[in-house]
N, C-alpha and C positions, 0 to 999 in steps of 0.2 A: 690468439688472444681472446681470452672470455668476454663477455658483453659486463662492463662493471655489475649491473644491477643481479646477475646470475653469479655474482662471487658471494660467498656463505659470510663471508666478512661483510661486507653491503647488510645485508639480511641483516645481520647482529648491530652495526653501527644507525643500519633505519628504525630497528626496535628500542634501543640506545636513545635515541633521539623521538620519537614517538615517547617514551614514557617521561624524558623530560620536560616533556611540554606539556604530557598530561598533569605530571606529580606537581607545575610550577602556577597552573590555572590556583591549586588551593593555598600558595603561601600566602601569609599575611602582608597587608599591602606593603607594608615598611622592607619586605624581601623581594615581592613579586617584581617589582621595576628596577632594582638591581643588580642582588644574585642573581634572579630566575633569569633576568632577561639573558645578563652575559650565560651562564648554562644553555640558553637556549641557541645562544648565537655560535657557545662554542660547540656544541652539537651541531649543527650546520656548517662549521667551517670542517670538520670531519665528516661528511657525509660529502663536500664539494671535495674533498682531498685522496677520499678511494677512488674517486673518479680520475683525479688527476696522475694520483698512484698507476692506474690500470692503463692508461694511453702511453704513459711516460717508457721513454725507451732504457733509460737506466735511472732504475725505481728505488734508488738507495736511498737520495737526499730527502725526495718525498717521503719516502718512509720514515725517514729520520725524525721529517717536521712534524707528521702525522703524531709519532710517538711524543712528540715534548706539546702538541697540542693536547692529545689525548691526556696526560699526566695533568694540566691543570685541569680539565675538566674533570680529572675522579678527586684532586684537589676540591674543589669546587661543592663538588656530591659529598666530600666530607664534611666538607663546613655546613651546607644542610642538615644532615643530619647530629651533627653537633652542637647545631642550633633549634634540635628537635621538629627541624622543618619535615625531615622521611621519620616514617614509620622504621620498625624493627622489619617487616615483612619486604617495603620499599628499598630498605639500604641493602638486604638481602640477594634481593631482584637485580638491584645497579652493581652489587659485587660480582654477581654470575656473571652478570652482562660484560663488566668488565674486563672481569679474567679472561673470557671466554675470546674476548677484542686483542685484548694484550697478547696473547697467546698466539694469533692467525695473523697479526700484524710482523710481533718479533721473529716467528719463521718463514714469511715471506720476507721480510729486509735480512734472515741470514741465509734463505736460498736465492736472494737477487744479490748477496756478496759472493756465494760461493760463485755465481755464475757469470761476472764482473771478468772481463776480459783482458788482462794486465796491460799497463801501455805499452806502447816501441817504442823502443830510443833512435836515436837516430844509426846506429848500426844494422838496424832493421833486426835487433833482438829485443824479447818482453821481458821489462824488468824486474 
């Protein structure tokens, strides 16, 4: 098992979260102690969940929560910049970032399905 912080998803979810704390320092005060805060907290509850993903012995559910975690946080990034809080260049940056999350999450939870080990029944066959 890799050391979480050497998984390239790590890397993408700490840059993820680094720029929203940078981009949430310039909202107008009426955003920064609500949006921004939740963006920034939901950004650290993904950064504590690849953790908990990589220890986990079957990384499915984690996975699971990570992805409906992750969806309000681009949720979130949308309403930003809907509310012209991101730049063109900014929203650009959090869609790469995005995809690029989404991507290395959804094939790790469908290589920790394929690898999911069917249960026994009690005839001692897997069902």
């Amino acid at each position: 098992m890799a050391l979480y912080q050497d998984l390239p998803v790590f890397a993408d979810v700490y840059a993820l979260t680094q720029k929203i704390f940078t981009v949430t320092q310039d909202f107008p005060r009426e955003y920064k102690f609500t949006l921004g805060s939740d963006m920034k907290r939901d950004a650290l509850v993904l950064l504590r969940s690849i953790y908990r993903i990589n220890k986990a012995r079957d990384k499915v559910d984690h996975l699971e929560a990570f992805l409906d975690d992750f969806e309000l946080l681009k949720l979130e990034i949308r309403l930003a910049a809907d509310l012209k809080l991101l730049s063109l260049k900014k929203q650009a940056h959090f869609a790469e970032l995005t995809d690029k999350i989404g991507r290395q999450i959804t094939g790790w939870r469908n290589a920790s399905l394929k690898a999911r080990v069917p249960p026994v029944t009690a005839g001692g066959r897997a069902q």
